[in-house]
C-alpha positions as CSV (number, residue, x, y, z in Angstrom):
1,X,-9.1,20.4,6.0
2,X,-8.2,16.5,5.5
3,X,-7.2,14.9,9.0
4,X,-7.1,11.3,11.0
5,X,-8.9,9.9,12.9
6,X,-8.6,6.6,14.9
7,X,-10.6,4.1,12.9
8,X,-13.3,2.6,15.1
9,X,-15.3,-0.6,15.0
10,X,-17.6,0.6,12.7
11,X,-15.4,1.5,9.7
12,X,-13.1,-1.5,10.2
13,X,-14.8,-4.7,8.6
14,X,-16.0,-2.2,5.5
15,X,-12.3,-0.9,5.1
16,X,-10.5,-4.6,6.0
17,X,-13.0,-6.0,2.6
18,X,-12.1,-2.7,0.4
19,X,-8.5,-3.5,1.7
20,X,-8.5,-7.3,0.6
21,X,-9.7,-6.9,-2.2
22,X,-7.5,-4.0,-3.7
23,X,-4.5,-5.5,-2.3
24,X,-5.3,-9.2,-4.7
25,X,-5.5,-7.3,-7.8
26,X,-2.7,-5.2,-7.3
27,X,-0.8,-8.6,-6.4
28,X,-2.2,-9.7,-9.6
29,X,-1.4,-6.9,-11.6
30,X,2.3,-6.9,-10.9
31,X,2.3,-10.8,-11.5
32,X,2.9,-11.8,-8.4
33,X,0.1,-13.7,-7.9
34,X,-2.5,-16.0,-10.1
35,X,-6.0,-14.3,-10.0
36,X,-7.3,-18.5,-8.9
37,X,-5.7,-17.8,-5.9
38,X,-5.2,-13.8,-5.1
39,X,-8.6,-13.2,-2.8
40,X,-7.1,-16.3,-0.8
41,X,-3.8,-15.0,-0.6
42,X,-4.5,-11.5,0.2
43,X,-6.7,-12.8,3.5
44,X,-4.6,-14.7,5.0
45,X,-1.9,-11.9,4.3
46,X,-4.3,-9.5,6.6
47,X,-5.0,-12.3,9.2
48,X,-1.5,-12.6,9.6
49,X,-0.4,-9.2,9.8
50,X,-3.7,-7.9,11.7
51,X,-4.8,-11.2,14.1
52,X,-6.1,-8.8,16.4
53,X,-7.5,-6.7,14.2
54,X,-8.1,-3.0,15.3
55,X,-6.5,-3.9,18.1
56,X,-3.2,-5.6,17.0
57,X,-0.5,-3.8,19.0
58,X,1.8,-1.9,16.9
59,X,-0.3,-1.4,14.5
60,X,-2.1,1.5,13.7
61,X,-5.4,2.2,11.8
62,X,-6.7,6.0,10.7
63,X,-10.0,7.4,9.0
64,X,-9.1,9.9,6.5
65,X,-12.1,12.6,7.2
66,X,-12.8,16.0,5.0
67,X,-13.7,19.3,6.3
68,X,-17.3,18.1,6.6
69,X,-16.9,15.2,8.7
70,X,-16.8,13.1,5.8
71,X,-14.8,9.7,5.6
72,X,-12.7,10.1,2.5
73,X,-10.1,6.9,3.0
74,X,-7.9,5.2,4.9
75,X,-4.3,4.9,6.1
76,X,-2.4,1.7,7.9
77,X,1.0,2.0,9.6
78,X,3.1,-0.3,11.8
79,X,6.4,0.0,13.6
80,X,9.2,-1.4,12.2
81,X,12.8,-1.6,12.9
82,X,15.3,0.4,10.8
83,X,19.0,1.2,11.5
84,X,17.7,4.9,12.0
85,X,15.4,3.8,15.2
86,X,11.5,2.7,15.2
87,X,9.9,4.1,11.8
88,X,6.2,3.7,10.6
89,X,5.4,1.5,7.5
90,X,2.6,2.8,6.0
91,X,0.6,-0.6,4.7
92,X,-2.0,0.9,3.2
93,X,-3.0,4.3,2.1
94,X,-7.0,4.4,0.1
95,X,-8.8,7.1,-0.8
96,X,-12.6,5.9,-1.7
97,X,-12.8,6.6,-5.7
98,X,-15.8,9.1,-4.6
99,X,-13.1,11.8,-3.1
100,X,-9.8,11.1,-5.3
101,X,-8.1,13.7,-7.2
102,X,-9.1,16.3,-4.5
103,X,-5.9,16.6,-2.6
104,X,-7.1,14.3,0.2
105,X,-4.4,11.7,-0.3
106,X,-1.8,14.2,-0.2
107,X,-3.3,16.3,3.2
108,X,-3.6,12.5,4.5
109,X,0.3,12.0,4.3
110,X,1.4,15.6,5.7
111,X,-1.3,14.7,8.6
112,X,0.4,11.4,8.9
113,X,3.9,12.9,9.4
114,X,2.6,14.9,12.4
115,X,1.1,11.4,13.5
116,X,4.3,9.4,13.3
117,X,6.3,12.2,15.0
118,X,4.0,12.1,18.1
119,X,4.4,8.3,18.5
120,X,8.0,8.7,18.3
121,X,8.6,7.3,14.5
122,X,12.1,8.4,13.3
123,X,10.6,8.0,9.8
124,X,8.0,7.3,7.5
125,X,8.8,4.2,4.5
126,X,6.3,2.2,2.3
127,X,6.2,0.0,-0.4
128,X,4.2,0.9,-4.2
129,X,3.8,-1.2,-6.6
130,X,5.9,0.1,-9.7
131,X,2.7,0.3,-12.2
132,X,0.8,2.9,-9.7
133,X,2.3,5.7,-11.1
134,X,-0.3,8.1,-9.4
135,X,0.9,7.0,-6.2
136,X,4.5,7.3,-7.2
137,X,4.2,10.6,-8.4
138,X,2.3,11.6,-4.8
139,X,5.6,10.0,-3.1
140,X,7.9,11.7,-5.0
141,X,5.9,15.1,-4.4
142,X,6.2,14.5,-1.1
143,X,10.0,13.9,-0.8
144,X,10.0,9.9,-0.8
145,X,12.8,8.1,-2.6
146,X,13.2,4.7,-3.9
147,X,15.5,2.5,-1.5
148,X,15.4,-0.5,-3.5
149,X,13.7,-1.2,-7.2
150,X,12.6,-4.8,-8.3
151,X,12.4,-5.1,-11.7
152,X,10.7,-7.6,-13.7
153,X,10.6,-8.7,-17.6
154,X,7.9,-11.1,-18.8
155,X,9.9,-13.9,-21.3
156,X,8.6,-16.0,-23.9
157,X,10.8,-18.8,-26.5
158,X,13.0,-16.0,-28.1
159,X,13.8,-16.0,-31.7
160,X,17.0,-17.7,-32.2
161,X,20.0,-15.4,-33.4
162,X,20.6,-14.8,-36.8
163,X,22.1,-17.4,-38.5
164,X,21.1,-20.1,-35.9
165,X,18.9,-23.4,-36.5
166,X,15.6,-22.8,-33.8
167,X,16.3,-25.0,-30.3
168,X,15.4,-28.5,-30.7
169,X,11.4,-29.0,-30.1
170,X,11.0,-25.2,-31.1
């Protein structure tokens, strides 16, 4: 049985680095950010949203741990404001490579409903980034559904029309 724990001192600074790190190449993945500058960006993203760390209030940190006592991942959440009352964001959900694909993300989020419902949550919402389709596929499962799609399309000098000289300096 996969359940949470509160994430102590210990497994912070190991998760916070994992963290950082996956959430710059993600960034630059989806082209938000240059890979010069992700590492850079992505740290001062976390001291900004975490300048307490652990201990930032409304914030809330979780162990995922197996049926051994194991720690398989991590989960993130932080109150927000919706029109529907106080929900949890969830800021980061991480299962260690070591223990994907063995249910443990999925047991994490059905934990974590129980876990927003005791703090008073009216809700659970997230962000995924469009090209994790693993992740989208375990939302979906789960009865998420998109609020709001951003779409992007790379451009480079298009081919002029048919029947239409190239732009000037083409």
């Amino acid at each position: 049985m996969t359940t949470l724990q509160p994430m102590t001192e210990a497994d912070y600074p190991p998760w916070r680095t994992q963290s950082i790190a996956d959430y710059a190449q993600e960034k630059q993945r989806s082209g938000q950010w240059d890979a010069a500058d992700a590492d850079k960006q992505a740290q001062a993203a976390f001291a900004e949203l975490l300048p307490a760390g652990l201990h930032t209030p409304g914030h809330h940190l979780y162990t995922i741990v197996d049926a051994t006592g194991t720690s398989v991942g991590a989960i993130w959440i932080a109150r927000q404001e919706q029109p529907c009352g106080p929900v949890a964001f969830i800021y980061d959900l991480v299962v260690w490579p070591a223990h994907r694909r063995q249910g443990h993300g999925e047991a994490a989020m059905r934990a974590l409903e129980h876990e927003v419902l005791r703090l008073g949550f009216a809700g659970l919402a997230l962000h995924v980034f469009g090209h994790n389709e693993v992740a989208r596929a375990l939302y979906a499962r789960l009865g998420y559904a998109p609020t709001n799609i951003r779409m992007f399309k790379p451009l480079a000098e298009p081919d002029p029309p048919p029947g239409r000289p190239p732009a000037a300096g083409a």
